[in-house]
C-alpha positions in Angstrom: 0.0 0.0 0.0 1.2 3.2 -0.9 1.0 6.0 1.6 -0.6 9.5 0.9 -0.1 13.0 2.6 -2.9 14.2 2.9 -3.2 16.9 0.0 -6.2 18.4 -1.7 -7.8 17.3 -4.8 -9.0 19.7 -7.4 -10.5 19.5 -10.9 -10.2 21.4 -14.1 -13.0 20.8 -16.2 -12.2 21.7 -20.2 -16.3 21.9 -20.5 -16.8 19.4 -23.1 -19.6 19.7 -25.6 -20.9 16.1 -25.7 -22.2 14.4 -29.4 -26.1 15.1 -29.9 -25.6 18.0 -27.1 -25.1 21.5 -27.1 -22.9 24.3 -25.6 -26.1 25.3 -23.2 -26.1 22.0 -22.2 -22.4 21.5 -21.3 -22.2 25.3 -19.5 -25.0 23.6 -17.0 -23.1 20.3 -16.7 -20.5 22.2 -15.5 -22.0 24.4 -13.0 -23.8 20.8 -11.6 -20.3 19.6 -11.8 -18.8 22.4 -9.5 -21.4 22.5 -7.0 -20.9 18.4 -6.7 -17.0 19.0 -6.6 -18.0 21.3 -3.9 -19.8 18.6 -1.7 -16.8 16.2 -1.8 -14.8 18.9 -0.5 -12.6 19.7 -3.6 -10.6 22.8 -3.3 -11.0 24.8 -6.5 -12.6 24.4 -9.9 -10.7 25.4 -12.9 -11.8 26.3 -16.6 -9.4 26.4 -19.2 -9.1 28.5 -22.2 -9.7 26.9 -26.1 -11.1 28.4 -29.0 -12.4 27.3 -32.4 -12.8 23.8 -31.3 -16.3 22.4 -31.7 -16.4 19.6 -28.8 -15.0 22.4 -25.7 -16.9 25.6 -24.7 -15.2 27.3 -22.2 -13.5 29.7 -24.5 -15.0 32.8 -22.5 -13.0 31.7 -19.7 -13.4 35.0 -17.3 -17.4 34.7 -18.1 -17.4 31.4 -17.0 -15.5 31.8 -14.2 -17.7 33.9 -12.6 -20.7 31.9 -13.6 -19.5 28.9 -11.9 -18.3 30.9 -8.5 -22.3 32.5 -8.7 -23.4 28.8 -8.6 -21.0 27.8 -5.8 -20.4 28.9 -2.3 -16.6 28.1 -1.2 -14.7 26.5 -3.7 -11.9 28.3 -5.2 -12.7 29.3 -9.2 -10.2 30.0 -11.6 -8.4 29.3 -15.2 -6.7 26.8 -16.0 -5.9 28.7 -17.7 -5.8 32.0 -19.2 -3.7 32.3 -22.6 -2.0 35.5 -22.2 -0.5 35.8 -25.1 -4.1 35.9 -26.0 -4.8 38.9 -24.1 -3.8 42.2 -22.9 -2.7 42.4 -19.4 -5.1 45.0 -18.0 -8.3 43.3 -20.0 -7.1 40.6 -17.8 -6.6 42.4 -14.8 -10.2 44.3 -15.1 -11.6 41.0 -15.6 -10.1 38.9 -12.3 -10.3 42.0 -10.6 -14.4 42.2 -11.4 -14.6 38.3 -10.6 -12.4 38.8 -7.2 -14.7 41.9 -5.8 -17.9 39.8 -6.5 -15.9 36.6 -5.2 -13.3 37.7 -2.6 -11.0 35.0 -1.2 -12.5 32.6 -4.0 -10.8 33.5 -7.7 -7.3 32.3 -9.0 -5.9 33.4 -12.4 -3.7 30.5 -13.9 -1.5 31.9 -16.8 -0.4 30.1 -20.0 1.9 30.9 -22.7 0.2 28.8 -24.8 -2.5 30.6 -27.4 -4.7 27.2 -27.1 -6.2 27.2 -30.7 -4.8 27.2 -34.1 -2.5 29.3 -36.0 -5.7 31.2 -38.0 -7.5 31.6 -35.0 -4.5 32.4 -33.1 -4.6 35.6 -36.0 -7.5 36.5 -35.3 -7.2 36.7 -31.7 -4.1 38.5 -31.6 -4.4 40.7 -34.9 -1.2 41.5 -36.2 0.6 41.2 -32.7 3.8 39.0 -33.1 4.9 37.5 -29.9 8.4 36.9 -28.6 10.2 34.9 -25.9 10.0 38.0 -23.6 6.6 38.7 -23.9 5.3 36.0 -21.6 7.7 36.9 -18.6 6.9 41.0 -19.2 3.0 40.5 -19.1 3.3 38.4 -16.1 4.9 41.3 -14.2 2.4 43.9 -15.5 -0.5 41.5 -14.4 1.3 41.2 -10.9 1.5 45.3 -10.6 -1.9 45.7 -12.5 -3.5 43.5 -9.6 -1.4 44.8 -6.7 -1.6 47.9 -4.5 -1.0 51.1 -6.2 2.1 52.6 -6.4 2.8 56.5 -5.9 3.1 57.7 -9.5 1.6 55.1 -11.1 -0.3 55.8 -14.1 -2.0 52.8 -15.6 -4.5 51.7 -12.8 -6.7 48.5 -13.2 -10.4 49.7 -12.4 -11.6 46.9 -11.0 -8.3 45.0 -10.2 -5.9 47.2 -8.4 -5.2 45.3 -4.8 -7.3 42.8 -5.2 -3.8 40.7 -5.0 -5.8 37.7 -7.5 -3.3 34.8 -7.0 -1.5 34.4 -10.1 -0.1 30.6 -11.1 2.0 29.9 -14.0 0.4 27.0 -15.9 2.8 24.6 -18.2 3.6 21.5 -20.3 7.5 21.9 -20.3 10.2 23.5 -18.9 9.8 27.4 -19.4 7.0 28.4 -16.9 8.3 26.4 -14.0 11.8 28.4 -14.2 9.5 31.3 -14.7 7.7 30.0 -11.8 10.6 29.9 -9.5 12.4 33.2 -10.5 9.2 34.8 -9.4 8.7 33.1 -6.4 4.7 31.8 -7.9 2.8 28.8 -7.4 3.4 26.2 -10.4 0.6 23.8 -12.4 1.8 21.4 -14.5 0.0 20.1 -17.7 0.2 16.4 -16.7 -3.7 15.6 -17.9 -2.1 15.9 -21.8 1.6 16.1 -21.8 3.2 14.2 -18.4 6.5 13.8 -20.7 8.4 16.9 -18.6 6.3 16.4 -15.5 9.5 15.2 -13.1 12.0 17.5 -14.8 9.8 20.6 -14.7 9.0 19.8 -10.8 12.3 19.0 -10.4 13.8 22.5 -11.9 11.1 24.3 -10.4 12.1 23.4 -6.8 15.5 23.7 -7.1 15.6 26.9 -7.9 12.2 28.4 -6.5 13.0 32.1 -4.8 10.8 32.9 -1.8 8.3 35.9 -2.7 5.6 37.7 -1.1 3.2 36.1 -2.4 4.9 32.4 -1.7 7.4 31.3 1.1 8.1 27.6 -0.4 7.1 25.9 -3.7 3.7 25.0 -4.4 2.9 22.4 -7.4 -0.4 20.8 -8.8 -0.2 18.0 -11.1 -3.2 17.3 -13.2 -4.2 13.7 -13.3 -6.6 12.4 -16.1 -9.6 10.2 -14.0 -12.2 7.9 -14.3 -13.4 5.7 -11.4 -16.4 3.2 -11.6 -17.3 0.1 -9.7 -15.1 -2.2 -11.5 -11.9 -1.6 -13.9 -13.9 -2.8 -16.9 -16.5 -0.1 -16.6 -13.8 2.3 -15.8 -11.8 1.0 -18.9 -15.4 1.6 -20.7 -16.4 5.0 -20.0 -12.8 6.3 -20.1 -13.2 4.9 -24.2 -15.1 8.5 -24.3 -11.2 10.0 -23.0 -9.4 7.9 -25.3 -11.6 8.7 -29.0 -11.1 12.5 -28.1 -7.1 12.1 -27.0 -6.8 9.8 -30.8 -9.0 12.8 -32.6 -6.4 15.4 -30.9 -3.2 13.4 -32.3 -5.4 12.3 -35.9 -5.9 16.3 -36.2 -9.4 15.4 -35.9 -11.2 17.3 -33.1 -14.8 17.3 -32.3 -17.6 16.9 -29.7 -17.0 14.3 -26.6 -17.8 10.5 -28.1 -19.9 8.4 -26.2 -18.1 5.7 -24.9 -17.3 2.4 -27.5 -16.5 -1.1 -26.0 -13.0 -2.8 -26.3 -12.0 1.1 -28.3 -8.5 0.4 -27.2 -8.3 -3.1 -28.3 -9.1 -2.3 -31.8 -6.5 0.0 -32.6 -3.5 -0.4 -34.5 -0.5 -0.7 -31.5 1.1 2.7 -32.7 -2.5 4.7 -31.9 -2.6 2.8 -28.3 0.9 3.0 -27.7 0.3 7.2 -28.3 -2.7 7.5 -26.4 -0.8 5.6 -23.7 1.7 8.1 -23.4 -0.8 11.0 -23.7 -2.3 9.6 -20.6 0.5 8.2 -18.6 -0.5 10.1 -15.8 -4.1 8.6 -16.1 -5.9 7.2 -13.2 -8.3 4.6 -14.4 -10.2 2.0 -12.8 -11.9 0.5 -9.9 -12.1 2.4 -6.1 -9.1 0.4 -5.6 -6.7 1.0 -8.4 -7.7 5.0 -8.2 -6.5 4.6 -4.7 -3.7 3.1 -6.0 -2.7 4.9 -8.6 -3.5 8.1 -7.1 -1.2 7.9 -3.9 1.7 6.6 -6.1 1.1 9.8 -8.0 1.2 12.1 -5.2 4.1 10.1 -4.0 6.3 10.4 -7.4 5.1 13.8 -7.6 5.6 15.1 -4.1 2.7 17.4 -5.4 0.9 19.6 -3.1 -2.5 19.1 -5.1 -3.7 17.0 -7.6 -5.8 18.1 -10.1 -8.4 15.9 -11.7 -9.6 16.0 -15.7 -12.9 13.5 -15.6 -14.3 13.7 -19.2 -17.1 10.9 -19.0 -20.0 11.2 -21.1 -23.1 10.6 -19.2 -22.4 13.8 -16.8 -24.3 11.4 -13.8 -21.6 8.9 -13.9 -18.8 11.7 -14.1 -20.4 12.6 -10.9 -20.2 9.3 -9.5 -16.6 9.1 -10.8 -15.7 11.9 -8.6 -17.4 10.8 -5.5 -15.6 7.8 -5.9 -12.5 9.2 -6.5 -12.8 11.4 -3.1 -13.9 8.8 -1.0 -10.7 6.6 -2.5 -8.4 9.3 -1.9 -9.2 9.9 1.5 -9.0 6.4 2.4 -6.1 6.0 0.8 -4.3 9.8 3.1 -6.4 8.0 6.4 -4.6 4.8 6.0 -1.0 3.7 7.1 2.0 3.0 4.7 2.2 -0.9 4.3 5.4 -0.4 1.2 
């Protein structure tokens, strides 16, 4: 048995438009979603930003984030995140600051440097703006003085924003956030849910050379975990087949809505396509009460994360419930019970 501190689970939730549904319908799963996350004692709900992709719908990220912390009562709400390259800093800053005085204590603004679409929509979002290595690490800084107390002299005030001290994270897949993370002395997410390749490397590096800030006295890391949990691995292995058509669609180039889930998915594909959904999901907890016990705590335990974040794409949005109930109640038996390894 492998022993687990006892850390807080978290979920970021992409807000997947399932087949035969529509966005209206996916907005409400996830607000039913939250407030169930909620219940089970989760720590904060993120939304992450995508646009131009048919089968996610949380592209309005700051709208949605306050639309899920209306529907809530104490969860944290955030991104998962914002795509600043995406964005000027003070549009940013007016928006979290907005979401933080209707919210207080309650709204985190995870940062990417990712634009999280494709090239022609990435045009279209950014006009003719053409962004460079220094960009990232300059916004960051302006968002950090934009949300902080005003200065004597200073000019460019974010009306809302200015105090409201939004916790900033820096969100990322490889190596050049969680340096950015640690120079700045900010909390760190790492992209695990689709690209675990850099995960120990990246914790590793941000660690080592984390600087102690205002805002942060020691490093603080979540790792996103992919999830499914059901009564037995077979129905786990089932409803995860929704996870595995939309990871194949992602590397095929061909994106759309969440698939309802297909029996033995995995066993019909050529070994290449399994062998690259695999490693898209090597972080993936997938199975019985048991094995998500399992697998979770050895997770935490590689990771020496501080909080795990869970991705739980199942299509029928009651069983993604019951996957997360399941999940909880497997992780804190798992933190309650004694190391046996």
């Amino acid at each position: 048995m492998t022993a687990l501190p006892s850390i807080p689970l978290s979920m970021l939730d992409l807000v997947a438009v399932r087949e035969g549904g529509s966005v209206a319908e996916a907005l409400s799963i996830a607000l039913r979603t939250a407030q169930h996350a909620e219940k089970l004692g989760f720590k904060r709900y993120w939304l992450a930003e995508h646009h131009n992709m048919s089968g996610i719908a949380s592209s309005a990220t700051a709208v949605l984030v306050g639309h899920i912390a209306g529907g809530t009562q104490t969860i944290r709400v955030g991104s998962g995140g914002v795509m600043l390259p995406n964005h000027a800093p003070l549009v940013v800053a007016e928006a979290f600051g907005t979401l933080a005085e209707l919210y207080p204590g309650r709204i985190d603004l995870g940062l990417g440097r990712a634009p999280g679409t494709d090239p022609l929509t990435m045009r279209a979002l950014r006009r003719d703006r053409v962004e460079t290595e220094a960009d990232f690490p300059r916004d960051v800084a302006e968002l950090q003085r934009l949300l902080g107390p005003v200065q004597p002299g200073q000019r460019l005030i974010a009306m809302p924003g200015a105090g409201t001290e939004v916790p900033i994270w820096l969100l990322g897949s490889s190596l050049f956030s969680a340096q950015l993370a640690a120079e700045r002395g900010l909390p760190y997410a790492f992209a695990s849910h689709f690209a675990p390749r850099l995960l120990l490397q990246a914790l590793d590096l941000y660690r080592s050379r984390f600087q102690p800030s205002a805002t942060l006295n020691k490093p603080y890391a979540i790792v996103g975990v992919p999830m499914v949990a059901a009564p037995t691995d077979e129905e786990a292995d089932y409803l995860a087949s929704s996870t595995y058509q939309r990871v194949l669609g992602i590397l095929t180039g061909k994106r759309g809505q969440l698939p309802a889930p297909v029996h033995n998915f995995m066993q019909n594909l050529h070994p290449q396509e399994r062998a690259a959904i695999a490693d898209f999901l090597a972080c993936a907890v997938i199975g019985s009460p048991d094995t998500v016990r399992e697998g979770l705590a050895a997770l935490a335990a590689t990771t020496e994360a501080d909080e795990l974040m869970l991705v739980c794409d199942v299509f029928d949005p009651a069983l993604r419930l019951r996957s997360l109930t399941l999940a909880a109640q497997a992780f804190e038996e798992a933190a309650a019970e004694p190391s046996h390894s």
